[in-house]
C-alpha positions as CSV (number, residue, x, y, z in Angstrom):
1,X,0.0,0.0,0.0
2,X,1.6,3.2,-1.2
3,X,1.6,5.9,2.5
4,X,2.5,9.3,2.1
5,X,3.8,11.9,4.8
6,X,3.0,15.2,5.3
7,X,5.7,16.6,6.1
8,X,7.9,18.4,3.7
9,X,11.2,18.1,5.5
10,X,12.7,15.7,7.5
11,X,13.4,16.4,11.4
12,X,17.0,17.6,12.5
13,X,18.7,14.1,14.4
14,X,18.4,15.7,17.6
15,X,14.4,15.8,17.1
16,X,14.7,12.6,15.9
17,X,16.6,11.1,18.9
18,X,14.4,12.5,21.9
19,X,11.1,11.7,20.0
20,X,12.2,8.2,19.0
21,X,13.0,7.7,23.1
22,X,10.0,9.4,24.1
23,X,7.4,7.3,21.7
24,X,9.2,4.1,22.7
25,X,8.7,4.8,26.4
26,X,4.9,5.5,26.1
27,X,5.1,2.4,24.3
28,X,6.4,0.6,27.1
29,X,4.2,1.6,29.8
30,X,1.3,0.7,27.9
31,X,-0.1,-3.3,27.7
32,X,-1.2,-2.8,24.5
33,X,-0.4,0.5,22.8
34,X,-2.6,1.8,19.7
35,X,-0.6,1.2,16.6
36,X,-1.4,5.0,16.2
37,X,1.0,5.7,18.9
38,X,4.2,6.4,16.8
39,X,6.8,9.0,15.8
40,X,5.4,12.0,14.0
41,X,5.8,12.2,9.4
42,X,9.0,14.9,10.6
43,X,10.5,12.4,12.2
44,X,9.9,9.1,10.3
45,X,11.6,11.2,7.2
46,X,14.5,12.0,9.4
47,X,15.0,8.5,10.4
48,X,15.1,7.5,7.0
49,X,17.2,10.3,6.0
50,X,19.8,9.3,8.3
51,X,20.1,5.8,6.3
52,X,19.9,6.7,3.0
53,X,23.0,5.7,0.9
54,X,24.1,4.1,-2.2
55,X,23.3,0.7,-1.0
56,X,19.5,-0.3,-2.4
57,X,18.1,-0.5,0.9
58,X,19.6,3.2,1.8
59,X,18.2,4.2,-1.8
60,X,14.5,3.4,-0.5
61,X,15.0,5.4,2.2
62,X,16.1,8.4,0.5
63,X,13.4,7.8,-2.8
64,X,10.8,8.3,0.7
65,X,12.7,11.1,1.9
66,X,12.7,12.9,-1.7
67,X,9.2,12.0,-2.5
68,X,7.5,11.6,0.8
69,X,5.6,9.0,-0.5
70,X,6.4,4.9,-0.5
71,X,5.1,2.0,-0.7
72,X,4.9,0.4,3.1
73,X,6.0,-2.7,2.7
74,X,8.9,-1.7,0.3
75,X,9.8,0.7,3.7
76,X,9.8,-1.5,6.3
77,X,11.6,-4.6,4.4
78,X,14.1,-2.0,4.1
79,X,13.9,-0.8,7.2
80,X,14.4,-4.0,8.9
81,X,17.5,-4.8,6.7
82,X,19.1,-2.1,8.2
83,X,18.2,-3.1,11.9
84,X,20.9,-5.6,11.3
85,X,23.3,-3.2,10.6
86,X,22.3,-0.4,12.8
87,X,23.8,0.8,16.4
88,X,21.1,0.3,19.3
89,X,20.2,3.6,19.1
90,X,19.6,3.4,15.1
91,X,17.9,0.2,15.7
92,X,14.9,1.8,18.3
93,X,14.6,4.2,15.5
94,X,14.2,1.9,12.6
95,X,11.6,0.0,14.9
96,X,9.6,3.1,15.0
97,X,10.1,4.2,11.6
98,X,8.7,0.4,10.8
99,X,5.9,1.2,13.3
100,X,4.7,4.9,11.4
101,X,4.4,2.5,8.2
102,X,2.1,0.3,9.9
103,X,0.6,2.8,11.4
104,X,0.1,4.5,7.9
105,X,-0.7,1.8,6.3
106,X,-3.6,0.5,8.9
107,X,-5.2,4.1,8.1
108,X,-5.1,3.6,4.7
109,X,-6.5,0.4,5.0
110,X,-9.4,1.6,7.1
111,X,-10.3,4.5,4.4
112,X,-13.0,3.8,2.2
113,X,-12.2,4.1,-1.5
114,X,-12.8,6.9,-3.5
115,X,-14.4,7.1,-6.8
């Protein structure tokens, strides 16, 4: 399912870092969080912008930070790739740039189609 974001431009790493912490920390004090409890569209581009590369994975990141737009599952198979790859740090924000996508992607999902 192609998301979109609407944000035009991606959050500074700083953002990025104490909104990442501060999402995943609601997240644990919950039993079961809503899936809409995730970063903001700022912040998902500015987690993806800070693993875009020349490598194909790091290319899908930066197509979604140029265009905004993706298609989910294309993002978070990319995403997770890089979890393997990724410092702990980079890996809580990969998780919760795999978590807007679902999130995204379950709205989508739950919009009725338009003529």
């Amino acid at each position: 399912m192609i998301i979109n974001c609407r944000s035009a431009s991606p959050a500074p790493e700083s953002l990025v870092a104490r909104e990442v912490s501060s999402v995943l920390a609601r997240r644990a004090a919950m039993a079961d969080p809503p899936e809409s409890l995730t970063v903001s569209d700022a912040v998902a581009l500015g987690i993806a912008s800070l693993f875009g590369s020349r490598t194909a994975t790091g290319q899908v990141m930066e197509y979604f930070v140029r265009t905004g737009r993706i298609d989910s599952e294309e993002l978070i198979q990319a995403a997770r790739f890089e979890q393997g790859y990724a410092t702990a740090e980079g890996h809580a924000a990969l998780y919760c740039l795999i978590l807007w996508a679902r999130s995204r992607a379950h709205q989508g999902a739950q919009q009725p189609a338009t003529r």
